[in-house]
C-alpha positions in Angstrom: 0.0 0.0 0.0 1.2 3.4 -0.4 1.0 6.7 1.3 -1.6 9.4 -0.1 -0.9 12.9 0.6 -3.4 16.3 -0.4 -0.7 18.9 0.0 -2.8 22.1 0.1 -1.9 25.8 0.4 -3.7 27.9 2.8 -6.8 30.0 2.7 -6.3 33.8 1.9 -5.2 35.7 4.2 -6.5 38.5 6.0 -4.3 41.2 3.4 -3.8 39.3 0.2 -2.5 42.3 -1.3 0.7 42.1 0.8 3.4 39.9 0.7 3.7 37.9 4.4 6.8 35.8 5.2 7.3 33.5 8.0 7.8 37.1 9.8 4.1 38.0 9.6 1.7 35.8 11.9 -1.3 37.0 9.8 -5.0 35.0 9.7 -7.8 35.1 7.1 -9.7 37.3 5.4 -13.7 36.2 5.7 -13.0 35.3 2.1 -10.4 32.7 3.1 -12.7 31.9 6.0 -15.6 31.0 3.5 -12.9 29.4 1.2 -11.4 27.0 5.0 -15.4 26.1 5.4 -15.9 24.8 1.8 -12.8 22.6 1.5 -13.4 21.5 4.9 -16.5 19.6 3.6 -14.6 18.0 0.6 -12.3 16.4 3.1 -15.4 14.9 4.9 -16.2 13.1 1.8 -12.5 12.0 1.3 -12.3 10.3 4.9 -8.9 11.1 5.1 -6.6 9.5 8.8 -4.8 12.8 9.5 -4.7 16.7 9.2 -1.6 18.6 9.7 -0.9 22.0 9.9 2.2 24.2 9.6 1.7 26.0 13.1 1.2 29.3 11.4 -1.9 31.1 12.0 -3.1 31.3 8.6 -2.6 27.7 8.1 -4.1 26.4 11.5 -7.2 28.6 10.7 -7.3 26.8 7.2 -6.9 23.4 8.9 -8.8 23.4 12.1 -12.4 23.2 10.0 -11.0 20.3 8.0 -9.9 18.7 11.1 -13.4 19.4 12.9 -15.3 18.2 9.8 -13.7 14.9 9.6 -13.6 14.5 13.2 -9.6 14.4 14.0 -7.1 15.9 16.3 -4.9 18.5 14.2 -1.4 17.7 14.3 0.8 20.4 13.9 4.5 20.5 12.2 6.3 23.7 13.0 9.1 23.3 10.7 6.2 23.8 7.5 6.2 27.7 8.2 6.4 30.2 5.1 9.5 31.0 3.7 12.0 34.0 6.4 11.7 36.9 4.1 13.5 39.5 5.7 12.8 43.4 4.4 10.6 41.9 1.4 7.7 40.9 4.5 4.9 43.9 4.7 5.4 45.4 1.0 3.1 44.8 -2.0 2.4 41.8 -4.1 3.1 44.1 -7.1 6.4 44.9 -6.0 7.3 41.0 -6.3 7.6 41.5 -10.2 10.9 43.9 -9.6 13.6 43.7 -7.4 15.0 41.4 -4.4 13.1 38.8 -5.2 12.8 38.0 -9.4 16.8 38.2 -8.5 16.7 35.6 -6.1 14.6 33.5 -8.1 17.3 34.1 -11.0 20.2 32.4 -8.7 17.8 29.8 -8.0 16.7 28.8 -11.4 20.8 28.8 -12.5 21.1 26.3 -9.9 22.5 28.3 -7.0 19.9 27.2 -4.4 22.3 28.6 -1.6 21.7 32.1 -3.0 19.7 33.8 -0.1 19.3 37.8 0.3 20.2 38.7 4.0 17.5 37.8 6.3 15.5 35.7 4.1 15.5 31.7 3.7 17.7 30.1 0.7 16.1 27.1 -1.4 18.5 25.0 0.1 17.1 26.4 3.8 13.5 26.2 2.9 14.5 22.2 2.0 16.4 21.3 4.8 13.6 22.1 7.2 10.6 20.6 5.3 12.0 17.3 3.9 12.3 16.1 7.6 8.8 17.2 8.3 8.0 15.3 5.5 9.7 12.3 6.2 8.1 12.8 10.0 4.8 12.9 8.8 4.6 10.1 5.8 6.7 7.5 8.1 3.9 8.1 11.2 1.1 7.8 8.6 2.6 5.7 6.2 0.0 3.8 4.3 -2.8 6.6 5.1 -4.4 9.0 3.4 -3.4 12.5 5.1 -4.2 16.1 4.4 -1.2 19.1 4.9 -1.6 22.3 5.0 1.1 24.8 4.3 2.4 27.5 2.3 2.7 28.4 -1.3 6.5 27.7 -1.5 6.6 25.2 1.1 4.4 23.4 -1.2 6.5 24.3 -4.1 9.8 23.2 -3.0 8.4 19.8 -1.4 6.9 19.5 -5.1 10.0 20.4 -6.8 12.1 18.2 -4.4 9.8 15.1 -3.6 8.3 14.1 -7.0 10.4 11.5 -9.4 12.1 13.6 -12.2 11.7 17.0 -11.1 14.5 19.6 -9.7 14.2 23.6 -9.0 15.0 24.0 -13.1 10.7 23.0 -13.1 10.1 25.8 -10.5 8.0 28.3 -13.4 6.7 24.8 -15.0 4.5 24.6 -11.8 2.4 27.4 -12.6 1.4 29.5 -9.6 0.0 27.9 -6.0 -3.4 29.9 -5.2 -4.8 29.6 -1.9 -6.8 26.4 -1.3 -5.1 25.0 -4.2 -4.2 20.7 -3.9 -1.4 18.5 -5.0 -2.2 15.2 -4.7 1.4 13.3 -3.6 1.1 9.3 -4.1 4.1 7.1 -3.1 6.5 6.3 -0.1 9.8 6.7 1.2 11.8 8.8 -1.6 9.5 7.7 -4.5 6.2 10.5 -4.7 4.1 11.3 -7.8 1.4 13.6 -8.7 -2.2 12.5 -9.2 -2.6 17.0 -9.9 -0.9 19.8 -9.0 -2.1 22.9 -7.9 -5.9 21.9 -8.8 -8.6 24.5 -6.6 -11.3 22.5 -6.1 -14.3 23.4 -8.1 -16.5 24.5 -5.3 -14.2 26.3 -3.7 -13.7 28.2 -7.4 -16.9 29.1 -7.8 -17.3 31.4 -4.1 -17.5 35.4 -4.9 -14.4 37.0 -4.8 -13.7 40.2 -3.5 -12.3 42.8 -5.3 -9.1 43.8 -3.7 -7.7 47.8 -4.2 
C-alpha cells in the first residue's frame, strides 16, 4: 500500500495584497474563512486519517475546520512555516515583479539554491527544514491517506524536491500555488508522484471574490 498525501496551500489571508513571510503571523480574510469552510467539507467526503498544519496562524485557521469536519485531532508541524523573508515581509504583491526577489529567483533557477538575500530563507534552507517534516509525517502515517496544509512555496519546494524527475529548473513549470489549491502526492519513502498539481477544487472556485484595491 502506499501513502496518499493532499498537500494544500492555505486559505487567503487576512491582506492578500501584501506579501507575508514566516515574519508576519497574519489569519484570514472572511474570504479565506468561507474558502477554509468549503474545502473542509470535501475532506469529509475524502475520509482522510490525519490533518496537519504548519503552526502558522493562517494555516491552523485553514486546517482546524478540516480537522473538525472529519472528526480528528490536528497535528501540527512547526518546521512547514512560510519561507523568512527579511525586508521583502509587509510590502506589495506588485512589487514582487521587480527587485529582491525575481533576483533571487534568478540564482535559484541557475542552480545556486544557496543564494539567499540577507534575512530571508535560501532554497537550500527552505528544503532542509521541510523534507524532515516530510519524512516525519509520511513514516507516522505511512499507508494513510493524510491532508497538509502549508504554504505556497513550502508546497513548491516539497513539489519540486519530492516528485520523481523533477528539480528547481521545473520551478515556473509549476504554474502558480493559489490559496486552497491541492497537490495530490502518491508514493513512499523517496518515491512521490502527482495524481494534480495545484488543482482548486471546483466549489471552492466558484465562491464570490472580492475585489481587492
Amino acid at each position: 500500500m502506499q501513502t496518499r498525501v493532499w498537500l494544500m496551500r492555505h486559505a487567503e489571508s487576512a491582506a492578500p495584497q501584501i506579501f507575508h513571510g514566516a515574519e508576519s503571523d497574519i489569519g484570514l480574510s472572511p474570504h479565506g474563512h468561507q474558502q477554509a469552510q468549503v474545502v473542509a467539507q470535501l475532506y469529509a467526503e475524502l475520509k482522510p486519517d490525519a490533518i496537519i498544519s504548519s503552526n502558522m496562524l493562517r494555516a491552523r485557521t485553514t486546517a482546524q475546520p478540516i480537522a473538525d469536519a472529519c472528526g480528528l485531532t490536528l497535528e501540527i508541524e512547526p518546521e512547514l512555516h512560510e519561507r523568512r523573508v527579511g525586508i521583502l515581509s509587509g510590502t506589495p504583491n506588485a512589487d514582487m515583479n521587480q527587485g529582491i526577489w525575481p533576483d533571487t529567483l534568478r540564482h535559484w533557477l541557475a542552480g545556486e539554491t544557496s543564494y539567499a538575500p540577507p534575512g530571508s530563507e535560501s532554497f537550500d534552507d527552505i528544503q532542509s527544514r521541510v523534507l524532515p517534516a516530510w519524512d516525519r509525517i509520511t513514516h507516522r502515517h505511512a499507508e494513510k491517506s493524510i491532508v497538509v496544509v502549508a504554504h505556497g512555496i513550502v508546497c513548491r519546494v516539497l513539489l519540486l524536491s519530492l516528485l520523481d524527475g523533477w528539480s528547481v529548473a521545473d520551478w515556473l513549470k509549476i504554474g502558480r500555488i493559489p490559496n486552497v489549491s491541492i497537490s495530490e502526492l502518491i508514493g513512499h519513502g523517496t518515491s512521490w508522484k502527482a495524481a494534480k498539481v495545484g488543482e482548486i477544487p471546483s466549489a471552492v472556485a466558484a465562491l464570490p471574490h472580492p475585489h481587492w484595491s
